[in-house]
MARNU-653744 format. One record per residue (C-alpha): x, z, y; residue number from 0. Coordinates in pm, 1 decimal. Last residue first. Example, Ala and Ser with C-alpha at 12.3 -4.5 7.8 and 13.67 -1.06 7.14 Angstrom:
2
X|Z|Y|seq
1367.0|714.0|-106.0|1
1230.0|780.0|-450.0|0
//
This chain:
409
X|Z|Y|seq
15796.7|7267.8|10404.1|408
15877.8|7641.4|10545.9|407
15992.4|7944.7|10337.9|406
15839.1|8263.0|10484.3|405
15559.5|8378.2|10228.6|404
15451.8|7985.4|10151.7|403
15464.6|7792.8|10541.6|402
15259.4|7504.5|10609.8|401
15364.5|7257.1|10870.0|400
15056.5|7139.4|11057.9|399
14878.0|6767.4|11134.3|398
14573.4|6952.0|11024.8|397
14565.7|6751.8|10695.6|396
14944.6|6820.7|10637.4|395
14830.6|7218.3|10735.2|394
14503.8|7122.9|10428.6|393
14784.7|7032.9|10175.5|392
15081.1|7276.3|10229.6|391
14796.5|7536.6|10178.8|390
14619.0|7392.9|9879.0|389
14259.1|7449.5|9894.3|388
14080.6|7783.9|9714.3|387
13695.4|7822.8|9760.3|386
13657.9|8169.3|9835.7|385
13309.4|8062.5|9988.7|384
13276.8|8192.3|10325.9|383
13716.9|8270.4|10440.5|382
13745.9|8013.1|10191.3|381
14092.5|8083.3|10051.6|380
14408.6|7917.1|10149.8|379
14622.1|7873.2|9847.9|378
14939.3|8113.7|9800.9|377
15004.7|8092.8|9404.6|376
14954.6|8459.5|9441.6|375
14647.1|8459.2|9619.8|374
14613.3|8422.6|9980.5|373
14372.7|8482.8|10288.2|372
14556.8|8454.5|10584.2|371
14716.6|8661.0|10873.3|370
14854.6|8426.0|11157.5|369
15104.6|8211.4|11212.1|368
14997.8|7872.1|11420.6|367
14956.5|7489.3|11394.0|366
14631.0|7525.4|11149.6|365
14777.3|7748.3|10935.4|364
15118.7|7921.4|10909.5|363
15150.5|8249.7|10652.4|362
15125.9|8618.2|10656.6|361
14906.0|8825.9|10428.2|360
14555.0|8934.1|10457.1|359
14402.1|9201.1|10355.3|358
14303.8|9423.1|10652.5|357
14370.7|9121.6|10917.1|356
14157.3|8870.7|10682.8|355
13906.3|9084.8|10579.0|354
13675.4|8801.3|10511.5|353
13543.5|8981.6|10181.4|352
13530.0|8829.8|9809.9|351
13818.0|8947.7|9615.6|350
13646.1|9222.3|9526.4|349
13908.4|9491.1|9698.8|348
13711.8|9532.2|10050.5|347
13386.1|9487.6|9858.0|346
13120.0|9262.4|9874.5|345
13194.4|9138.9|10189.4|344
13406.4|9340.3|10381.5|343
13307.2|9190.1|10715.1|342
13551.5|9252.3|10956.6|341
13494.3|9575.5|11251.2|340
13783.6|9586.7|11523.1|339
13854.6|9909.1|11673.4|338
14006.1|9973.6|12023.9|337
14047.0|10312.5|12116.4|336
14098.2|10345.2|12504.8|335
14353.7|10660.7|12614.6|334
14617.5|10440.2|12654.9|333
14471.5|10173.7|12835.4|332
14700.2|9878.0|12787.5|331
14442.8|9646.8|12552.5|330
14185.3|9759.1|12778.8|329
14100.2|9412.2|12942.8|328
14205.2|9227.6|12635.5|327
13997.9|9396.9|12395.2|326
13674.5|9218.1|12511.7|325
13723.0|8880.5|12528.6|324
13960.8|8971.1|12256.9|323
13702.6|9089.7|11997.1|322
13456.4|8823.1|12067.1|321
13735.0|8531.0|12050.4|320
13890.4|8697.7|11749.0|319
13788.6|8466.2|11422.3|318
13532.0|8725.1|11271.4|317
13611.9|9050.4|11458.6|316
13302.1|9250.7|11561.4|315
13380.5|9452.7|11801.8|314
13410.9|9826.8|11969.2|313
13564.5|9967.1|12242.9|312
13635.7|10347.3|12187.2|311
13677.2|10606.2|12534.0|310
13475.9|10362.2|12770.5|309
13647.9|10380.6|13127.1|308
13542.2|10622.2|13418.6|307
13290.9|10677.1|13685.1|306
12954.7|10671.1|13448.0|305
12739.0|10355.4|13549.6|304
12964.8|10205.5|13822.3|303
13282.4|10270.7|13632.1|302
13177.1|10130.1|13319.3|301
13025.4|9827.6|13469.5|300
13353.9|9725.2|13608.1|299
13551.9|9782.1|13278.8|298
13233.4|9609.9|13090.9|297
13254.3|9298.4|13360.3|296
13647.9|9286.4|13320.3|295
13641.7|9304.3|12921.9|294
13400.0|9062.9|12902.4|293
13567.5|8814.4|13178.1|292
13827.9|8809.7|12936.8|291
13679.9|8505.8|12750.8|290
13859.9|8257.8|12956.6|289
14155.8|8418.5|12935.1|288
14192.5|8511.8|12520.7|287
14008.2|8173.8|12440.8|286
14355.6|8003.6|12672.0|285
14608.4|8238.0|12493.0|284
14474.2|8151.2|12179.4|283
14481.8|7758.3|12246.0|282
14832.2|7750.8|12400.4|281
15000.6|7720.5|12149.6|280
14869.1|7632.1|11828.0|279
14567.1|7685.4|11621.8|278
14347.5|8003.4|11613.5|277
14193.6|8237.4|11847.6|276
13876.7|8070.6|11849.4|275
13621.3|7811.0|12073.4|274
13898.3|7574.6|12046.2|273
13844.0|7231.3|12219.7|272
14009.9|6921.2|12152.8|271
14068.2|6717.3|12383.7|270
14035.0|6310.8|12378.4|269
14058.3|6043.5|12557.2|268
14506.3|6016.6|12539.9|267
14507.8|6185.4|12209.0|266
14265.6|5964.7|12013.7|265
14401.4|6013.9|11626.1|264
14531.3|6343.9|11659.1|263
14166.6|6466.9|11805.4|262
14020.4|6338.7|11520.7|261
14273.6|6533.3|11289.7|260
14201.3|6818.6|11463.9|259
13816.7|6817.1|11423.3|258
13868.7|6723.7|11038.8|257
14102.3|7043.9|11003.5|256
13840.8|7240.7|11212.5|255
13554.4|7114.6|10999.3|254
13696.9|7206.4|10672.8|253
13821.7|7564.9|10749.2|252
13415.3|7615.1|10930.4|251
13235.3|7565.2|10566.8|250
13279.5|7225.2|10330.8|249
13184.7|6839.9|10327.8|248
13175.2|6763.3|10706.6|247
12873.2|6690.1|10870.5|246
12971.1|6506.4|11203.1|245
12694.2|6629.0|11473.0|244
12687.4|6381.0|11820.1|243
12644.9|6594.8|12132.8|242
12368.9|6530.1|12388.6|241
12199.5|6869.8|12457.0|240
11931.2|6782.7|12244.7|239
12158.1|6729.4|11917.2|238
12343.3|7064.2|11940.3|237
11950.3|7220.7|11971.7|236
11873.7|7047.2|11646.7|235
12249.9|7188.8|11465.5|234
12203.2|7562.0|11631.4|233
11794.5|7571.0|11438.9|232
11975.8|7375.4|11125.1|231
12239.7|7684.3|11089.6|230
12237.9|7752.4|10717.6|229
12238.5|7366.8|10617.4|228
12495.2|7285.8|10877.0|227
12665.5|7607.4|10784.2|226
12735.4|7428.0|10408.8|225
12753.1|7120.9|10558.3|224
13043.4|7194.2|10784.7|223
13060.5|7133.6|11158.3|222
13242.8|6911.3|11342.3|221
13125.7|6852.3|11694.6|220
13193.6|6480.3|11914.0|219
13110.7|6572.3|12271.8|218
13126.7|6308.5|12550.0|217
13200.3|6436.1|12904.5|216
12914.5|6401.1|13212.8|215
12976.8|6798.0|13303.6|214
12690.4|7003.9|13252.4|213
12597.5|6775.5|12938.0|212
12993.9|6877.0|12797.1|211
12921.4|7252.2|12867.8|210
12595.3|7282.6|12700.4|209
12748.1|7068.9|12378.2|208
13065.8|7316.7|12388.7|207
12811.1|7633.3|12406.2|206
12603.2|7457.3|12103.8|205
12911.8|7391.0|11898.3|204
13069.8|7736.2|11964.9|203
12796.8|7904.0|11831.8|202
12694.8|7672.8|11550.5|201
12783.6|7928.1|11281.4|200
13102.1|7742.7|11206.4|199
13151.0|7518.4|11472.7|198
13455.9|7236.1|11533.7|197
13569.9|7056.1|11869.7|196
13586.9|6736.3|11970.9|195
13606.8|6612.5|12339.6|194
13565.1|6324.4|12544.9|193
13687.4|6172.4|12849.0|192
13958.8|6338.8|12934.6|191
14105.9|6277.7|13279.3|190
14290.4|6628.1|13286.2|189
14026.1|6807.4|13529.9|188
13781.4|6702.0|13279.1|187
13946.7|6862.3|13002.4|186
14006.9|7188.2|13218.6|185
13647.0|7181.0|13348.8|184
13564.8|7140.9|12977.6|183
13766.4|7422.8|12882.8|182
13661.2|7665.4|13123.7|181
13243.0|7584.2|13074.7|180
13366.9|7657.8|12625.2|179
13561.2|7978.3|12725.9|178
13259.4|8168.1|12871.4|177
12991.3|7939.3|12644.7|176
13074.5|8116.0|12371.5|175
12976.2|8454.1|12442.2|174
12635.4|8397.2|12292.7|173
12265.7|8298.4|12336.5|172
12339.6|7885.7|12481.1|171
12323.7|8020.4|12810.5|170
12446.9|8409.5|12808.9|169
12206.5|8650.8|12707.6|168
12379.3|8728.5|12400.3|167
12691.6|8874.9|12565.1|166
12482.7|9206.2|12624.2|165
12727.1|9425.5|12623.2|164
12600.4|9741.4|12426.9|163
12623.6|10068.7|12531.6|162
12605.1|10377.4|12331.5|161
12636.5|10760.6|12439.3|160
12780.8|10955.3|12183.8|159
12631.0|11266.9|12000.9|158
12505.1|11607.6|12081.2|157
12137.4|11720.3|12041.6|156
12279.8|11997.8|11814.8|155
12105.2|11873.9|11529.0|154
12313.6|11557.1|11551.0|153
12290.8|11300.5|11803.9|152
12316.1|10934.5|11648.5|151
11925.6|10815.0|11648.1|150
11904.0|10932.2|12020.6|149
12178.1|10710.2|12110.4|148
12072.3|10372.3|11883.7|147
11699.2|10448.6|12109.7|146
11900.3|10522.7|12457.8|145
12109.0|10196.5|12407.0|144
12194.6|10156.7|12770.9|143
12288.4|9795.7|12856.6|142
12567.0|9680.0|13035.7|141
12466.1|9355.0|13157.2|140
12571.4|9021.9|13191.0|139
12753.4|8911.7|13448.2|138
12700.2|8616.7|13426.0|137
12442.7|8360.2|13358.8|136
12594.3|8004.2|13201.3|135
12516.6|7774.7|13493.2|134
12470.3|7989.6|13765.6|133
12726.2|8259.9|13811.4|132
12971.9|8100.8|13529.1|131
12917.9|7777.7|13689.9|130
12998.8|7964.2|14027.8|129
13276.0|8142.6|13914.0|128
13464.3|7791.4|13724.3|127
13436.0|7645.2|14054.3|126
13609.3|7941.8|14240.2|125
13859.9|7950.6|14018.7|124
13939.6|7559.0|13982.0|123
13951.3|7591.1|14378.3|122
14176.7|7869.5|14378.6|121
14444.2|7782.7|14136.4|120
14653.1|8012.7|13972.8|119
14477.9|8018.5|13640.0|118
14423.8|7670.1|13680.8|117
14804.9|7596.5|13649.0|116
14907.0|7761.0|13348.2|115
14621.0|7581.7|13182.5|114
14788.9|7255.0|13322.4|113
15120.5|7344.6|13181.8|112
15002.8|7449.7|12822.4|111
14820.8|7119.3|12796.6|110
15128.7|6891.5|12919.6|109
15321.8|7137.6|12661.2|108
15049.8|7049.4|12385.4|107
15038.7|6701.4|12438.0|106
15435.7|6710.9|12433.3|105
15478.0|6893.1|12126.1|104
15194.8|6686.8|11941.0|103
15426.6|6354.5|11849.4|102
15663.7|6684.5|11690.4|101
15441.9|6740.5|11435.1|100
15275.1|7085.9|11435.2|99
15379.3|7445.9|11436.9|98
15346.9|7611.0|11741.8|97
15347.4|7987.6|11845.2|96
15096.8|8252.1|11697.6|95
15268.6|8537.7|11562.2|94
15578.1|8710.3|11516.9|93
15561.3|8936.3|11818.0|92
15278.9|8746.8|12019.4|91
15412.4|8415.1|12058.4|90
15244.5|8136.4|12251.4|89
15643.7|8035.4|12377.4|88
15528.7|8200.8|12756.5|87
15398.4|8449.0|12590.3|86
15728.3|8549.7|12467.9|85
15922.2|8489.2|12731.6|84
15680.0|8701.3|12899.6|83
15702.5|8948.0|12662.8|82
16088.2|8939.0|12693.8|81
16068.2|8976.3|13094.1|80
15856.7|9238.0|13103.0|79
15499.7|9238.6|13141.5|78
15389.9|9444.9|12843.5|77
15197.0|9289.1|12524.2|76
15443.9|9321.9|12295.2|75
15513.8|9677.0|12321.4|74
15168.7|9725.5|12378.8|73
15088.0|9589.9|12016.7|72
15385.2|9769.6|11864.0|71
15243.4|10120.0|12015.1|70
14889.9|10040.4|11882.8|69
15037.0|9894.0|11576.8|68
15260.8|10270.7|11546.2|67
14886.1|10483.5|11675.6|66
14729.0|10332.6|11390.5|65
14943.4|10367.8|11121.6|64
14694.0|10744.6|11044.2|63
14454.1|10449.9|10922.6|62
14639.0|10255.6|10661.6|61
14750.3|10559.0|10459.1|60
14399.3|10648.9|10437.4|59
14262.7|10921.3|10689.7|58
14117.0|11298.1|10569.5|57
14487.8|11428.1|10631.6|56
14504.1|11368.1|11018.9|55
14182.6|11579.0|11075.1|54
13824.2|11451.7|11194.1|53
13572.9|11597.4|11397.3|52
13420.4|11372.9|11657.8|51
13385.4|11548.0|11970.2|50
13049.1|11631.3|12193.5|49
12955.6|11662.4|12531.7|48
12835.6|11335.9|12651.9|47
12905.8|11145.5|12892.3|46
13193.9|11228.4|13188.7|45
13470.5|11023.9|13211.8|44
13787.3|11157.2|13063.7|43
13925.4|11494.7|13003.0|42
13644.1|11729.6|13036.5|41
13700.1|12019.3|12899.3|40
13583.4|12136.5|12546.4|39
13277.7|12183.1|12401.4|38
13186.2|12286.1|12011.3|37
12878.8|12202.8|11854.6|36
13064.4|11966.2|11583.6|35
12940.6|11624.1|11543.4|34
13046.7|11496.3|11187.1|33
12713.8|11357.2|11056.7|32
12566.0|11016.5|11236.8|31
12895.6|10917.4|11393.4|30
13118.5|10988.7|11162.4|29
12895.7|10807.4|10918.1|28
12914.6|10507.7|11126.7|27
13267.2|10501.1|11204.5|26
13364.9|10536.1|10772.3|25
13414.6|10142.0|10730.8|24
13656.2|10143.4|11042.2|23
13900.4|10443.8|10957.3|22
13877.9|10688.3|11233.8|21
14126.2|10778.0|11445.3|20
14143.6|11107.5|11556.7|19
13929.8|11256.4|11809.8|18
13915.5|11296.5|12229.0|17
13606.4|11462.9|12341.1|16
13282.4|11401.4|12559.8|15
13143.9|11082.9|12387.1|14
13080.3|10765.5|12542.3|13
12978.3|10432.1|12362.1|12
12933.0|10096.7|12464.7|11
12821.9|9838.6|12232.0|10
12916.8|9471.5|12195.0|9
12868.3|9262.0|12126.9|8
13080.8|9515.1|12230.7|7
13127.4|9877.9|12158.0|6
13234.9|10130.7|12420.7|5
13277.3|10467.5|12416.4|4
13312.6|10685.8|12703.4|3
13500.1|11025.8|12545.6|2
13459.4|11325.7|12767.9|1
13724.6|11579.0|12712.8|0
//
């Protein structure tokens, strides 16, 4: 069985043989001992000959529930009538949807219907190819990782083959830009004259700033002194391409609270744009489409470079828009693991990791539900710093409700 895998940001691997699943923190180690000699028939696209050995009893508790999210996730993710209800609402299961004051509903829904519009429209499509094409530097390629390859085989010479996705060739030097071009067409197609939106590592900022000077639109970016000071080389190059840098006291949680309220204050010039899958409806589903051209490139690439799909997609996951630009296009492929790597910090159990899907715990932030960092008097802790802020205080900040395990105030 020939395993393709594929990690992003992205690497691409392929492996001939289907395995268990494999607990995030121990990939690596699979992949540099357990490679048995054994062959089996091809079942996928055709790599490398080699399987991962694992059994069902060496996996944690939390791994061998893999295959039950993975069923959930489709579940939720298939094109019936409740899921598009569902999507439809910016709900995915219990997730996402929109919790802010109700003087937002109506910017959102007039925001929601015009993104629902683009996707269907040709001429916004065929602008947003050509900037994409020329402007930011797609596709990018699929690039063969022969010396990563060579370093995993084991004695046998057998091992997976690794690809990487080279989203850091992209204008700007990351996948940013994708969503940030889409977003400013969309502003400007809306009569917006300016827009806000909040960095962390500088990213987003500089890919928003690129965008904004492409297109004539005023660009206000938030950005936290903390990563200001760490990211001075993103913070210059924010400055050249024409976009004014607030320093907010804080890490990326500060900034995006201060972005939103800005954007609050100056709704009619204004739009505020989300380089991550968080805040309200519909900004996750909007980073999830515009950054999907990953996943469609890699699938495409895939099949020209080997004849089949990757077998394991792999991504960073720091605030999703990497991991979905890429996830999304093989989210419904059965036989395509995805696994999403978070930085454990300095220890899964310290306390001080930003595991927030592996350790978080439910709540409402920043207009949306999502997994968050808690303790047991249910502040919101720095996903950098562990700095603890009140959670009903920073989602009355945000303009949010705030939600403390399930009751609402």
């Amino acid at each position: 069985m020939s395993c393709t895998k594929s990690f992003h940001s992205s690497i691409s691997f392929h492996c001939e043989n289907y395995y268990s699943p494999i607990c995030k923190s121990k990939l690596f180690s699979y992949l540099n001992c357990n490679w048995p000699s054994r062959m089996v028939k091809d079942k996928s696209s055709k790599v490398v000959r080699s399987v991962i050995s694992t059994t069902q009893d060496t996996l944690t508790s939390r791994e061998t529930n893999i295959s039950i999210r993975r069923s959930d996730i489709l579940r939720l993710t298939d094109e019936d009538e409740t899921g598009q209800v569902l999507f439809n609402a910016g709900k995915f299961g219990r997730f996402g949807g929109i919790f802010v004051p109700k003087t937002l509903v109506s910017c959102l829904k007039k925001l929601d219907a015009e993104f629902n519009m683009v996707r269907c429209d040709p001429e916004f499509q065929a602008e947003l190819a050509i900037a994409l094409r020329d402007y930011v530097g797609r596709e990018t390629p699929l690039y063969f990782a022969q010396r990563l390859t060579d370093y995993y085989k084991n004695c046998m010479g057998e091992g997976p083959d690794i690809y990487v996705k080279r989203e850091d060739l992209n204008h700007g030097g990351a996948h940013k830009i994708n969503n940030a071009i889409a977003q400013a067409m969309l502003a400007r197609r809306m009569g917006r004259k300016r827009v806000v939106a909040a960095t962390g590592a500088g990213q987003h900022g500089v890919a928003t700033a690129a965008a904004c000077a492409k297109l004539s639109l005023e660009c206000t970016i938030f950005m936290g002194n903390v990563d200001m000071e760490r990211q001075s080389k993103n913070v210059v190059l924010m400055k050249h391409l024409g976009a004014q840098v607030i320093p907010i006291e804080g890490t990326f949680k500060d900034a995006t609270s201060e972005a939103i309220r800005n954007w609050v204050g100056d709704l009619d010039n204004s739009y505020y744009l989300s380089g991550t899958a968080v805040g309200p409806h519909p900004s996750p589903s909007m980073v999830r489409e515009f950054q999907s051209v990953i996943g469609k490139e890699t699938r495409k690439q895939a099949m020209e470079k080997w004849g089949g799909k990757p077998d394991v997609v792999v991504a960073c996951v720091g605030s999703g828009s990497n991991a979905l630009g890429i996830f999304h296009e093989f989210v419904r492929d059965e036989d395509v693991r995805l696994i999403g790597i978070e930085a454990a910090g300095t220890g899964i159990d310290s306390g001080k990791h930003s595991a927030t899907l592996a350790k978080g715990e439910i709540g409402v932030y920043h207009g949306a539900m999502s997994y968050l960092l808690q303790d047991d008097d249910v502040p919101i802790r720095d996903r950098k710093r562990n700095q603890k802020t009140s959670n009903g205080e920073v989602g009355r900040e945000a303009g949010c409700r705030g939600c403390v395990r399930g009751k609402w105030f």
